[in-house]
C-alpha positions in Angstrom: 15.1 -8.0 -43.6 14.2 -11.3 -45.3 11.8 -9.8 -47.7 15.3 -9.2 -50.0 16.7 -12.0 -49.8 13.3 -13.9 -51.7 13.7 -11.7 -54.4 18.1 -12.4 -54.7 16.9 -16.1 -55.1 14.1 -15.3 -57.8 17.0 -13.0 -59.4 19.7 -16.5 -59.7 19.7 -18.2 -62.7 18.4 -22.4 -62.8 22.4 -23.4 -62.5 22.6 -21.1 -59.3 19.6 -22.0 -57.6 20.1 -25.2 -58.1 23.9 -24.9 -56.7 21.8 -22.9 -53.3 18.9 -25.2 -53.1 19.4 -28.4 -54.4 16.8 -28.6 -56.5 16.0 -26.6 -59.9 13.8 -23.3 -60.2 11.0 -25.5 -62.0 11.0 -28.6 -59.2 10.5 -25.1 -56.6 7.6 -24.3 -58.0 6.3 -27.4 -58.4 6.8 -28.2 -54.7 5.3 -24.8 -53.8 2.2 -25.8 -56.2 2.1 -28.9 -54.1 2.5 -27.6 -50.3 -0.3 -24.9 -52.2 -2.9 -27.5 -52.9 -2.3 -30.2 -50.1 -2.9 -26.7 -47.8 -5.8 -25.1 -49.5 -7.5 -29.2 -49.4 -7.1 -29.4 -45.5 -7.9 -26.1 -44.2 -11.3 -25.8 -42.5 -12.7 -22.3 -43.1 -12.3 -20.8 -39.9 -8.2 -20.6 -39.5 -7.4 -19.6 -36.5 -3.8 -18.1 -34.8 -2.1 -15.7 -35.8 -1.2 -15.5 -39.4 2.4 -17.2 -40.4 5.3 -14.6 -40.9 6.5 -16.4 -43.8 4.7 -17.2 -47.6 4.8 -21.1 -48.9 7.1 -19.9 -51.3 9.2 -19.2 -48.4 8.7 -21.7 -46.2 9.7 -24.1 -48.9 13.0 -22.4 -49.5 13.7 -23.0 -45.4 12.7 -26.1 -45.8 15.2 -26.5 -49.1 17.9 -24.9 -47.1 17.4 -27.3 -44.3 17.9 -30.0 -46.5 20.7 -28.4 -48.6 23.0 -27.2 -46.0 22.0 -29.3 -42.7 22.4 -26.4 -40.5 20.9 -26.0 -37.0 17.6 -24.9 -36.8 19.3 -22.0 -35.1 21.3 -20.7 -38.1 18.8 -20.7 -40.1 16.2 -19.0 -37.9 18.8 -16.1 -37.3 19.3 -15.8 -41.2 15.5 -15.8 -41.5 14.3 -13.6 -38.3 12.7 -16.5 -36.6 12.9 -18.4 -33.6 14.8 -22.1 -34.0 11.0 -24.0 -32.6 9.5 -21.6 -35.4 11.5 -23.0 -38.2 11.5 -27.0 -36.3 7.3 -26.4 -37.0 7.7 -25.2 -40.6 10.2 -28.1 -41.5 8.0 -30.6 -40.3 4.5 -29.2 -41.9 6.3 -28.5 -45.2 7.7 -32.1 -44.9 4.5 -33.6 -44.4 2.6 -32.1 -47.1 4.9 -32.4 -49.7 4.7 -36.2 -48.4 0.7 -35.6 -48.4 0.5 -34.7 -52.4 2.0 -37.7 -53.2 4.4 -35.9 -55.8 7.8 -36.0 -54.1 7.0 -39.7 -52.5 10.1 -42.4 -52.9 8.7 -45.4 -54.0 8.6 -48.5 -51.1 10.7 -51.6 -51.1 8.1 -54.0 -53.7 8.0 -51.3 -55.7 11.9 -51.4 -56.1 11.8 -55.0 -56.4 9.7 -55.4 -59.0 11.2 -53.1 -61.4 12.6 -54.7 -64.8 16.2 -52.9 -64.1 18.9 -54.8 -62.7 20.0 -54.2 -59.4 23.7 -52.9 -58.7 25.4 -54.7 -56.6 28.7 -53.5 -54.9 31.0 -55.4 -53.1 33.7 -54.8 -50.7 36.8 -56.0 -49.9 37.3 -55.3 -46.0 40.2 -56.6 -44.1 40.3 -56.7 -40.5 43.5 -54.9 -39.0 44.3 -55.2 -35.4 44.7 -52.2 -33.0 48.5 -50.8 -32.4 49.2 -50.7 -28.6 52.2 -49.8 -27.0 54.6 -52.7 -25.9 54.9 -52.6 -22.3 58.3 -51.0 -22.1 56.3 -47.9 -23.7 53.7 -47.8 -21.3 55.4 -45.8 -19.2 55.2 -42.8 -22.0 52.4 -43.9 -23.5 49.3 -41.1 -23.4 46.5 -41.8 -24.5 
């Protein structure tokens, strides 16, 4: 049951969870605190369905491990209990409102521009190199 496996992730130390997740112990709960108030600001009082088999807490640790380990929605739905369209829908809400608080935003292209840092620039040195066929006596033996 998945119930365990929440508290084995509370049990790791910050270096461990961050080497599982991504992200450290204290950025978690600060997403959680997010995803808490962006959903507690949008629900109307009459919530309606059936109620969601899985806590914020945990539905931000899918979404971390979606993130971390690029696995199918599959995998990760068998390692949680849930179907693959189940854990697609919790992705994509978590996603949204962590976009929604405005906390875990990237900042858009003027804001990049106009900062006072130097930009690094990299350049490459790429040299075209043309294709090795087989001369026409080969042909014959060629495959491929």
């Amino acid at each position: 049951m998945f119930i365990s496996k929440i508290m084995d992730y509370q049990n790791l130390s910050d270096e461990q969870f961050k080497r599982r997740f991504g992200v450290y112990k204290q950025t978690y709960r600060k997403m959680v605190e997010s995803v808490k108030s962006v959903e507690a600001d949008s629900n109307s009082p009459s919530k309606r369905g059936p109620k969601p088999k899985l806590s914020i807490e945990e539905q931000v640790l899918v979404t971390l491990e979606y993130w971390r380990e690029y696995r199918t929605y599959f995998h990760i739905g068998t390692s949680w209990e849930l179907s693959e369209s189940t854990i697609c829908r919790i992705v994509n809400k978590t996603e949204k409102m962590l976009l929604q608080s405005g906390n875990f935003r990237l900042k858009g292209k003027k804001a990049l521009l106009n900062q006072a840092e130097i930009p690094v620039i990299t350049v490459m040195d790429v040299t075209e190199t043309p294709i090795e066929r087989p001369q026409r006596k080969q042909k014959d033996f060629f495959f491929g």
